[in-house]
C-alpha positions as CSV (number, residue, x, y, z in Angstrom):
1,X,10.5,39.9,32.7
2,X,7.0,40.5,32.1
3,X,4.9,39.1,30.3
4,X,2.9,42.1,28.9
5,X,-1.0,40.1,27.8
6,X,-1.3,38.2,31.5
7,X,-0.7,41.4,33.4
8,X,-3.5,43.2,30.9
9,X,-5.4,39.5,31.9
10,X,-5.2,40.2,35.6
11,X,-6.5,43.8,35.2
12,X,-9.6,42.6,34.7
13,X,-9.5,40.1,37.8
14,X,-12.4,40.7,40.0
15,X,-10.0,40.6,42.7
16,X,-8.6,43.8,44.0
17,X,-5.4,42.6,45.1
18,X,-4.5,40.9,41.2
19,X,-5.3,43.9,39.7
20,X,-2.8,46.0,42.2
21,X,-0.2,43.9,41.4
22,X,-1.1,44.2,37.9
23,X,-0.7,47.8,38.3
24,X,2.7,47.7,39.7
25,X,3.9,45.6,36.9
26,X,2.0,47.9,34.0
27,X,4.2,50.4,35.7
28,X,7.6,48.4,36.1
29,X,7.1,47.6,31.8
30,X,8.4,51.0,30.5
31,X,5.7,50.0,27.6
32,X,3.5,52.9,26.5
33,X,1.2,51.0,25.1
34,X,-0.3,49.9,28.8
35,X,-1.2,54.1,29.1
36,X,-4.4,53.5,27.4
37,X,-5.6,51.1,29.7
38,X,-4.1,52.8,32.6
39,X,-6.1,55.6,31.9
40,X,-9.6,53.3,31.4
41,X,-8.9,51.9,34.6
42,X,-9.1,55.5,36.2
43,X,-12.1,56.4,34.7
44,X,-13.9,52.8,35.4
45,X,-12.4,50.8,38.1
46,X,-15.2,49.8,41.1
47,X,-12.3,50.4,43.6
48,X,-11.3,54.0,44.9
49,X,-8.2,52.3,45.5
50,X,-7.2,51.0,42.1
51,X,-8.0,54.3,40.4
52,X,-5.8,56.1,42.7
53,X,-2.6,53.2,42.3
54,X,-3.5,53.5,38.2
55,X,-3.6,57.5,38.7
56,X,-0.1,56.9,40.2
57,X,1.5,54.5,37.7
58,X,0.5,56.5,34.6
59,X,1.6,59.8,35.9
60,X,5.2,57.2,37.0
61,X,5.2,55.5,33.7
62,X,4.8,58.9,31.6
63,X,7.6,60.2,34.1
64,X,9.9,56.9,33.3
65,X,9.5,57.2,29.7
66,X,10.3,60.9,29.4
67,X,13.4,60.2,31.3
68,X,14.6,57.3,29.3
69,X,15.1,59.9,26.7
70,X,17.5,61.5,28.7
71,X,19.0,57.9,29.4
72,X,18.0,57.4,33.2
73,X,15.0,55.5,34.3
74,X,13.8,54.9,38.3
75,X,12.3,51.9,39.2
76,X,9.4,53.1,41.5
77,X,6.2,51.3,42.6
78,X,3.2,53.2,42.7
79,X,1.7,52.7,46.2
80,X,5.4,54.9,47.2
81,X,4.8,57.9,45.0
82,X,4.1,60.7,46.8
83,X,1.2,62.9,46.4
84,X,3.7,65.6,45.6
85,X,4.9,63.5,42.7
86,X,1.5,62.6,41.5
87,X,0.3,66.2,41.6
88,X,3.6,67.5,39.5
């Protein structure tokens, strides 16, 4: 499992690559409470690249917990999501 304050640790990694596969793990947690800092990472992160990956895994995650209501969820990592899916 994981563990929720060393993936929020390696967000702020000056290293492009950590804070991808932070990203993908934010997104893997079903935890909303990872959508606030999804969404500063959008609106701060140097890279064009990690927005678009945290774009991606908020617009999964917010997908993933809407359908846990309905008592499926879809493991999906965000560099797969289609533009489609991102735009819906």
């Amino acid at each position: 499992m994981y563990n929720i304050n060393e993936i929020m640790f390696d967000l702020e990694s000056p290293i492009e690559e950590v804070r991808e596969k932070a990203i993908i793990a934010l997104t893997k947690s079903n935890d909303i409470r990872v959508i606030p800092k999804l969404q500063k990472i959008i609106d701060n992160d140097p890279s064009v690249q990690i927005r678009y990956f945290a774009r991606k895994a908020l617009w999964l995650l917010k997908s993933r917990i809407g359908n846990v209501e309905n008592g499926s969820v879809e493991e999906r990592d965000p560099r797969t999501c289609t533009k489609k899916q991102l735009d819906s």
